[in-house]
C-alpha positions as CSV (number, residue, x, y, z in Angstrom):
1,X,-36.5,7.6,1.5
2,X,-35.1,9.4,4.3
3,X,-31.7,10.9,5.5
4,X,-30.0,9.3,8.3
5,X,-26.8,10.8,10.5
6,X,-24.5,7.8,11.1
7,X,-22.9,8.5,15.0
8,X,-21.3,5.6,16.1
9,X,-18.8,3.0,15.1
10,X,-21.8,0.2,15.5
11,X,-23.4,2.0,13.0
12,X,-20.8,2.5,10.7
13,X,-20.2,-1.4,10.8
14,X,-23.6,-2.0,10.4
15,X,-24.0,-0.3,7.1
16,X,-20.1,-1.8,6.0
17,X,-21.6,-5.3,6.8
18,X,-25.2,-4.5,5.2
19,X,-22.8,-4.5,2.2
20,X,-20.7,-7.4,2.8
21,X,-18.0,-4.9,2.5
22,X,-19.1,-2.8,0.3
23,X,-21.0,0.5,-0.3
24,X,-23.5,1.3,-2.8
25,X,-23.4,5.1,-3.8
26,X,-25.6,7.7,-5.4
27,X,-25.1,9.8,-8.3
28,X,-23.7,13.0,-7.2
29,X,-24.3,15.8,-10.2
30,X,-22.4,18.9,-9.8
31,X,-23.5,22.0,-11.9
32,X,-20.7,24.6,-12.9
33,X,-22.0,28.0,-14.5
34,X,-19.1,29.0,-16.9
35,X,-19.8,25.8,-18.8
36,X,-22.1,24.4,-21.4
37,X,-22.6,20.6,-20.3
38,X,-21.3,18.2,-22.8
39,X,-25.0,16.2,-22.4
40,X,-22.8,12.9,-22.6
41,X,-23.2,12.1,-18.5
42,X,-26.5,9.4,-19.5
43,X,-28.4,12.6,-17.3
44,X,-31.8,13.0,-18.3
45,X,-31.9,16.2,-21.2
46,X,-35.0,17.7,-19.3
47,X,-32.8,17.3,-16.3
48,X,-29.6,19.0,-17.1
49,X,-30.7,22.3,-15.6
50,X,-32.3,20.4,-12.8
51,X,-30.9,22.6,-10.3
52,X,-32.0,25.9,-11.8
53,X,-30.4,27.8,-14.4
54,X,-28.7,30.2,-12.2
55,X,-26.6,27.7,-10.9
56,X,-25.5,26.5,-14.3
57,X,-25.7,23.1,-16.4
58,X,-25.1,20.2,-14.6
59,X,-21.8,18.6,-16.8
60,X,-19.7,16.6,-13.7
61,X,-20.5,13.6,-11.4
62,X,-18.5,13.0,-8.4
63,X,-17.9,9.8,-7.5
64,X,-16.8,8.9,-3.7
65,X,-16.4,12.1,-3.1
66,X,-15.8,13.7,0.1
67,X,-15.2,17.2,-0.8
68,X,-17.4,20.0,-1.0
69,X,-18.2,21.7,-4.3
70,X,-16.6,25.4,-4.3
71,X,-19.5,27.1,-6.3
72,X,-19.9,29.9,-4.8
73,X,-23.2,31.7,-2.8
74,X,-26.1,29.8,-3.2
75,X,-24.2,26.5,-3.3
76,X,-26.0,23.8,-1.2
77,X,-24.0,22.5,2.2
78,X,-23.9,19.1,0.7
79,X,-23.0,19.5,-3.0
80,X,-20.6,17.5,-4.1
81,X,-20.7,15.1,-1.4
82,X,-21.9,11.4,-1.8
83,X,-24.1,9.8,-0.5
84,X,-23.9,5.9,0.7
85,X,-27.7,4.2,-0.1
86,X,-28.1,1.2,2.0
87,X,-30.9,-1.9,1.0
88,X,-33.3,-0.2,3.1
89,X,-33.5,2.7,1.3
90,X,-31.6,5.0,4.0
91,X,-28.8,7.4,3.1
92,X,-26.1,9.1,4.8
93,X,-23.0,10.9,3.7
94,X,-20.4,9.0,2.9
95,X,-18.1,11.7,4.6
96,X,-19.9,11.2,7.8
97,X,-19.2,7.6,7.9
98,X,-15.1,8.2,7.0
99,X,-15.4,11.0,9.9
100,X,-17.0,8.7,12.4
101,X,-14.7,5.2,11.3
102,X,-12.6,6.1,8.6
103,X,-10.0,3.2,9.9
104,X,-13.0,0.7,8.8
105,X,-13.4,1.6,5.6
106,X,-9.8,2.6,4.4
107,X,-7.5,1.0,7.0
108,X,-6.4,2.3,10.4
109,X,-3.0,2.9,8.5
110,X,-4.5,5.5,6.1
111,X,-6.0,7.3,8.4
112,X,-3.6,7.9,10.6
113,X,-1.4,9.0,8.1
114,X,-3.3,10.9,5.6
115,X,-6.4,11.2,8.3
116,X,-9.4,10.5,5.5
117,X,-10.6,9.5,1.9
118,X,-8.1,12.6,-0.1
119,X,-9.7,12.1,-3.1
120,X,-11.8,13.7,-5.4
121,X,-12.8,11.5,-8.5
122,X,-14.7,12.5,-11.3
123,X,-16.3,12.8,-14.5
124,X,-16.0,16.2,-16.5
125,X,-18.3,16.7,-19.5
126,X,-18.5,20.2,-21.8
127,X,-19.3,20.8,-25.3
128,X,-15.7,22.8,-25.7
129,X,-13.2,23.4,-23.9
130,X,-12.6,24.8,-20.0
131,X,-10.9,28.3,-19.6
132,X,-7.1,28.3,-19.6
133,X,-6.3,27.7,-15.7
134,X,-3.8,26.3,-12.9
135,X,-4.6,24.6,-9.7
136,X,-2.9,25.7,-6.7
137,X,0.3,24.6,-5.0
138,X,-0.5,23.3,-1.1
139,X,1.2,26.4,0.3
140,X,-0.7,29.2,-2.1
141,X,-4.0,26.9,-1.1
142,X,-3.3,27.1,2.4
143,X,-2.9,31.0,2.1
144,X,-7.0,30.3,2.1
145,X,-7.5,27.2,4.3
146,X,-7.2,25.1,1.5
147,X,-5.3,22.1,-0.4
148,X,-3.5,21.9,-3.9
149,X,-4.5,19.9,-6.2
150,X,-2.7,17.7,-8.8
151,X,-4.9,15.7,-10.9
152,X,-4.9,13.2,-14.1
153,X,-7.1,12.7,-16.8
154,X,-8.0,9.6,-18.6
155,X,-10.6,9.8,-21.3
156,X,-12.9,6.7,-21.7
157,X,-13.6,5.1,-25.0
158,X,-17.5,4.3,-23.6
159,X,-18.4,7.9,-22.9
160,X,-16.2,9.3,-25.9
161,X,-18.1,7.9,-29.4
162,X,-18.6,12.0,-29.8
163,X,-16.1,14.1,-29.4
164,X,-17.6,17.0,-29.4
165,X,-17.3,20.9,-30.1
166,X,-13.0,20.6,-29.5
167,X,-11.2,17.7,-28.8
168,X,-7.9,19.5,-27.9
169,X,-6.7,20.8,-24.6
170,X,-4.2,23.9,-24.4
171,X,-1.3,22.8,-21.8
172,X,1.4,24.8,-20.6
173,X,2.9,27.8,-22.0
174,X,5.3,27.8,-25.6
175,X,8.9,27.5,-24.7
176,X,10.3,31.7,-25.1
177,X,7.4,32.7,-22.9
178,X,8.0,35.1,-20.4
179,X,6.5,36.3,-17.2
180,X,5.9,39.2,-18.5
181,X,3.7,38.3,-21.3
182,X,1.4,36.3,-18.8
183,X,1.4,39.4,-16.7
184,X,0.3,41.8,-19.7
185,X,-2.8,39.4,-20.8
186,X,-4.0,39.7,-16.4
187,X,-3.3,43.3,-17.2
188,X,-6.1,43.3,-19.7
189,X,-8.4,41.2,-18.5
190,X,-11.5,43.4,-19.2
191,X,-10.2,44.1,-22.9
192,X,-12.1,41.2,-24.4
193,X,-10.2,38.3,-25.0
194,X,-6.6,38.4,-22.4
195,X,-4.7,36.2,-25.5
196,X,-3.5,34.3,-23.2
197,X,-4.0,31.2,-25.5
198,X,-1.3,33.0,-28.1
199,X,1.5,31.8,-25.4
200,X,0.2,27.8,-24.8
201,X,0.1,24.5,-27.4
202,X,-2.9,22.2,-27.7
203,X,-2.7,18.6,-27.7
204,X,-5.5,16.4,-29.7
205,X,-7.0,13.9,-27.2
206,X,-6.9,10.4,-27.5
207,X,-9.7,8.4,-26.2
208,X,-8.0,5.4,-23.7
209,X,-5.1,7.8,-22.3
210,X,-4.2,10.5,-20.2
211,X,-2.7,12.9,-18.9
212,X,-1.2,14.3,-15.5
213,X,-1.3,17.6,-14.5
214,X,0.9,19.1,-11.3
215,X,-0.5,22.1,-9.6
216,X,0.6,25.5,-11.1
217,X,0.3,24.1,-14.9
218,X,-1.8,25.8,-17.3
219,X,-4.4,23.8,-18.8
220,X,-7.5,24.1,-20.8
221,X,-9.2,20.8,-20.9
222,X,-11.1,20.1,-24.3
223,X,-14.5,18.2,-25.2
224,X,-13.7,15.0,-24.7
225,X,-15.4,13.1,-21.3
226,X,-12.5,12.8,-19.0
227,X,-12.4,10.8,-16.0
228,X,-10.3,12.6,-13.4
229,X,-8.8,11.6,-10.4
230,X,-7.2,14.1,-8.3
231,X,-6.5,15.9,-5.0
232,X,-9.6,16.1,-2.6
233,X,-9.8,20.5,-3.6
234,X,-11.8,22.1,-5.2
235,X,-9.1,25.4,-5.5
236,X,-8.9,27.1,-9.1
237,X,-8.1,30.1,-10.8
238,X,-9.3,30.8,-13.8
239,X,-6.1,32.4,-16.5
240,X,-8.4,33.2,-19.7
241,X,-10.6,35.8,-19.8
242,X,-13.1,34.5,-22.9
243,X,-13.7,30.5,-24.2
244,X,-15.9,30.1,-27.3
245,X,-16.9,33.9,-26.8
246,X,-17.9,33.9,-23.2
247,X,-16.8,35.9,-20.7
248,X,-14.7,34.5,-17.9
249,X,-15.7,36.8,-14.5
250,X,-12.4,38.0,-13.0
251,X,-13.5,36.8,-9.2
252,X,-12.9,33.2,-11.3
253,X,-9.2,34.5,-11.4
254,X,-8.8,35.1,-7.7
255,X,-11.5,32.6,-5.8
256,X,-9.0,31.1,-4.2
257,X,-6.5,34.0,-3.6
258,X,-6.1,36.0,-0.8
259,X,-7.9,39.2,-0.8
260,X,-4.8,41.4,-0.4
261,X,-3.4,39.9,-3.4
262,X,-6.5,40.0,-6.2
263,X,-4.7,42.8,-8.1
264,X,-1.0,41.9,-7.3
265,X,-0.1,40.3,-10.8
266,X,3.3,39.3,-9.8
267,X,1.4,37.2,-7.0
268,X,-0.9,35.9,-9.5
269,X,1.8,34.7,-11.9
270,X,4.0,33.9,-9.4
271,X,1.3,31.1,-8.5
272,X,2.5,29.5,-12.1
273,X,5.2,26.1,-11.9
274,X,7.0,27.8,-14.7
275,X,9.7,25.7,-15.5
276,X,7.1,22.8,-15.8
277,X,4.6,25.1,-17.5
278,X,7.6,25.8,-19.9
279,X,9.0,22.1,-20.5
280,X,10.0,21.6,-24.0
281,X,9.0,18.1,-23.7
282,X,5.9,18.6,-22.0
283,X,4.2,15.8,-23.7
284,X,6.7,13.1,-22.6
285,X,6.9,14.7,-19.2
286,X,2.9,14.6,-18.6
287,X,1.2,12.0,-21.2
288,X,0.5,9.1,-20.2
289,X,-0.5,5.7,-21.5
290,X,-2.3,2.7,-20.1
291,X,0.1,0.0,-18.5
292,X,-0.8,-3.6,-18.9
293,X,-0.5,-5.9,-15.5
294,X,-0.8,-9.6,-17.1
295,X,0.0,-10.3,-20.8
296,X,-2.7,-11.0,-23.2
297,X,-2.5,-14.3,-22.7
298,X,-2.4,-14.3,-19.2
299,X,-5.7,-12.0,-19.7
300,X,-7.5,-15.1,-21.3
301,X,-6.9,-17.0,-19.0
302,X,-7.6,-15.4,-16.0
303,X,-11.2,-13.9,-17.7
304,X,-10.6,-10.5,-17.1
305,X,-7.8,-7.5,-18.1
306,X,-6.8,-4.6,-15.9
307,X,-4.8,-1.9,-16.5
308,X,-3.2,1.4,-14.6
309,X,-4.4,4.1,-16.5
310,X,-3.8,6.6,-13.9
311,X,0.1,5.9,-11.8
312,X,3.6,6.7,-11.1
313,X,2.2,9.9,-8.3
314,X,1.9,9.8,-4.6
315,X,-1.4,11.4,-4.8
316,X,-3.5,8.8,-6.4
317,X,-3.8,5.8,-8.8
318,X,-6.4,4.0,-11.0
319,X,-7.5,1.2,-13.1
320,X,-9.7,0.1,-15.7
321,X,-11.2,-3.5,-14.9
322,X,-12.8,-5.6,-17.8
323,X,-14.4,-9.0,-16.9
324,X,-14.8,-10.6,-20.1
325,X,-18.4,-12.4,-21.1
326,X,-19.7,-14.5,-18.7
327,X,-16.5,-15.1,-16.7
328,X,-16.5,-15.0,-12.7
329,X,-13.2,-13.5,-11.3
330,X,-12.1,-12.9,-7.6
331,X,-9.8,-9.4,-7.9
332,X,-7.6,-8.4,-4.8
333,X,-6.3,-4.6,-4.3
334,X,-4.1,-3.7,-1.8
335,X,-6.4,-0.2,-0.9
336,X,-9.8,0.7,-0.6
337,X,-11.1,1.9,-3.6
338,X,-14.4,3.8,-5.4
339,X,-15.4,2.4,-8.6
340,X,-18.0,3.8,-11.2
341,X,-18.9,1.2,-14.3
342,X,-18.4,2.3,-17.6
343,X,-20.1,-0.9,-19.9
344,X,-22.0,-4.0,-19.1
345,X,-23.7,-5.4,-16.3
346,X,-23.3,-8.5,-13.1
347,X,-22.5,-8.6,-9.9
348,X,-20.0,-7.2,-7.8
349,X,-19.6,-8.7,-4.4
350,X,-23.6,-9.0,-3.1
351,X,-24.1,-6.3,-5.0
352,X,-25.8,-6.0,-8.7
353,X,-24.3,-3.7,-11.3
354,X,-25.4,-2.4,-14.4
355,X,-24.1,0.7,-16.7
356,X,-27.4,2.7,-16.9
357,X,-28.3,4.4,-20.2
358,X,-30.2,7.3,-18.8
359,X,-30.1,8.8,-15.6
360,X,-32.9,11.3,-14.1
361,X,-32.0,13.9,-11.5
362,X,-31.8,12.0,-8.2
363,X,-32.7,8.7,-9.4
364,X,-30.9,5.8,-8.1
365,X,-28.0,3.7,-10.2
366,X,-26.6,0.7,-9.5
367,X,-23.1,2.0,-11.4
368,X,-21.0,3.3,-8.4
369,X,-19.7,1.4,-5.6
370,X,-17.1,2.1,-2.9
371,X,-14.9,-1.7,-1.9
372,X,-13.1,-0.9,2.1
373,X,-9.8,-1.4,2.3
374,X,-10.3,-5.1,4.5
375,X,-12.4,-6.4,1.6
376,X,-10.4,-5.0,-1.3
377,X,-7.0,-7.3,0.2
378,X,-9.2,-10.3,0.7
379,X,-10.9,-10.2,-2.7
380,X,-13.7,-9.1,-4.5
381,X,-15.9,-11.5,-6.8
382,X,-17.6,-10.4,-10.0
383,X,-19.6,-12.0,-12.3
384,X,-20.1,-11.0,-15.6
385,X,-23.6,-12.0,-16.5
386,X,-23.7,-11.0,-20.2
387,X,-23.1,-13.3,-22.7
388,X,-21.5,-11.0,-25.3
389,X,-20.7,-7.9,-23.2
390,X,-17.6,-7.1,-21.4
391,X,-18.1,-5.6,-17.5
392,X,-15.9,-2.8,-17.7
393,X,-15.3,-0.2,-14.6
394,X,-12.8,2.2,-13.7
395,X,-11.4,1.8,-10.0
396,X,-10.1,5.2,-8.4
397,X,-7.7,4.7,-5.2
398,X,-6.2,7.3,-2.9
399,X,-2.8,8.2,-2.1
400,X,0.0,5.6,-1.2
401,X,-1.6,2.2,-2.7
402,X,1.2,-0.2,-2.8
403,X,0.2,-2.1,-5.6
404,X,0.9,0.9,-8.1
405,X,3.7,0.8,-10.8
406,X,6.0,3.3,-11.1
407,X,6.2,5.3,-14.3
């Protein structure tokens, strides 16, 4: 297998036509080192540390991704970043090709507006829960070159038969909160555990809904595998200074803050959407449930049943597709779209698919696909070959896709 720098619109079409229209893509494992991994991912056990144990357990895969991973020194140019696999057995980065012909691949109308593929879609996987944090608002990112980042969760019921070590995620801050208090557990950081958690609810998850999360809200995901779509950033700062009896570094506080401002705690809690961190209705605000698009009897009819699990933003939208058992269906979207499967196995376009149940480190799949805008508005076919099995995947699309309801 070799490595191959696309550099020309010929190219790019070549390798969209290859596909018929669409792109095969590679696993694309990203290690974080203030987690445990949640070993739920279908990654090989020998290979969870694959990538040393200095860089931490691998417990995400990036799908479509076009964004660079923010680990830190040591963190390899293309981490994070797909790559497209074509029939031959070449690779190239997916971001190359939206650099070189984006307008192919998502529309000349997206990229002139939004001028690439913003967003970053995932799957998070940890045996408890993340350290209380916020994302940034676009203009505190931009104070460091970079984007805020909204995001949503939605927790699949195929990766979630274990729920592991704490099923709940802290979000927000308790109504009465102050500023203050947030600024006394920065202020002792280094005492042990900040308490920062004494000021936040948690919320049990619920396998087959979600949540969204605006930048500048507090949030401590739990154990549950979450598929997240989101802003294409990988900005953070860390609020919570021990999870499960680790120690959060501080530089995990102010990674994405300017240096003049790393001890400046009214800049640091400033960075905090209060009045949406405080919401006494936070739940109803930010929960959300799957939205049907054809009734159940519709569904029967047509052989398949799609849902929005992931709507109502401008950021981003999704679906969850299920073919039924050995039905053929031709789906139209109005955008390009990635898609990862999460159950079954058939064909997609040219293209075979099956839901793998164990992975080894860079080992190909045939799970993740990426459908371009042109071929996503005149249809896809699948064909669900199992005879008892539903084909079940979860389509991720980027911002603006007309089709999406409105919460």
């Amino acid at each position: 297998m070799t490595t191959k720098t696309i550099s020309s619109r010929a190219n790019t079409q070549d390798a969209i036509t290859a596909g018929a229209g669409i792109l095969r893509l590679e696993p694309c494992w990203v290690p974080r080192t203030f987690m445990i991994p949640g070993r739920r991912l279908k990654l090989h056990p020998d290979d969870i540390y694959a990538l040393g144990g200095h860089r931490g357990g691998i417990n995400e895969r990036w799908f479509s991704s076009t964004t660079h991973a923010s680990n830190g020194p040591g963190t390899p140019e293309d981490e994070g970043l797909s790559y497209v696999r074509a029939g031959s057995g070449k690779r190239t980065l997916f971001k190359a090709l939206v650099d070189e012909a984006g307008d192919l691949l998502l529309g000349s109308m997206i990229m002139q507006r939004d001028g690439g593929w913003n967003l970053l879609c995932k799957f998070f996987d940890n045996l408890g829960p993340i350290p209380h944090h916020l994302h940034q608002s676009d203009a505190v990112a931009a104070l460091v070159g970079q984007k805020g980042k909204p995001e949503a969760y939605y927790f699949p019921p195929q990766y979630n038969q274990i729920e592991n070590a704490f099923p709940y995620t802290f979000m927000g801050l308790e109504p009465g909160t102050t500023k203050d208090d947030v600024r006394r557990c920065l202020a002792d950081w280094n005492k042990g555990d900040n308490g920062i958690l004494n000021f936040s609810r948690a919320f049990r998850l619920q396998p087959g809904s979600g949540w969204q999360i605006n930048p500048g809200i507090l949030h401590a995901p739990g154990s549950l595998v979450t598929y997240e779509p989101q802003v294409n950033s990988d900005v953070f700062a860390m609020f919570q200074s021990v999870v499960d009896g680790r120690i959060v570094p501080r530089n995990l506080l102010t990674k994405d803050v300017p240096p003049e401002h790393h001890n400046n705690l009214d800049f640091l809690v400033g960075m905090l959407d209060w009045d949406a961190n405080v919401n006494p209705e936070f739940a109803r605000t930010n929960r959300v449930f799957p939205t049907r698009i054809h009734s159940a009897e519709q569904e029967q009819s047509l052989g398949y049943a799609e849902k929005w699990i992931c709507y109502g933003t401008p950021w981003y939208s999704a679906k969850e597709l299920t073919v039924f058992p050995k039905r053929t269906v031709a789906i139209r979207d109005g955008a390009a779209y990635g898609l990862i499967l999460t159950q079954g196995h058939g064909t997609i376009g040219k293209h075979t698919v099956s839901t793998p149940s164990m992975i080894r480190f860079g080992e190909m799949t045939e799970d993740e696909l990426f459908v371009t805008a042109t071929t996503a508005a005149e249809g896809v076919k699948i064909q669900n070959l199992s005879e008892t099995d539903p084909l079940v995947m979860l389509k991720h699309f980027g911002p603006g896709n007309p089709d999406m309801v409105i919460k």
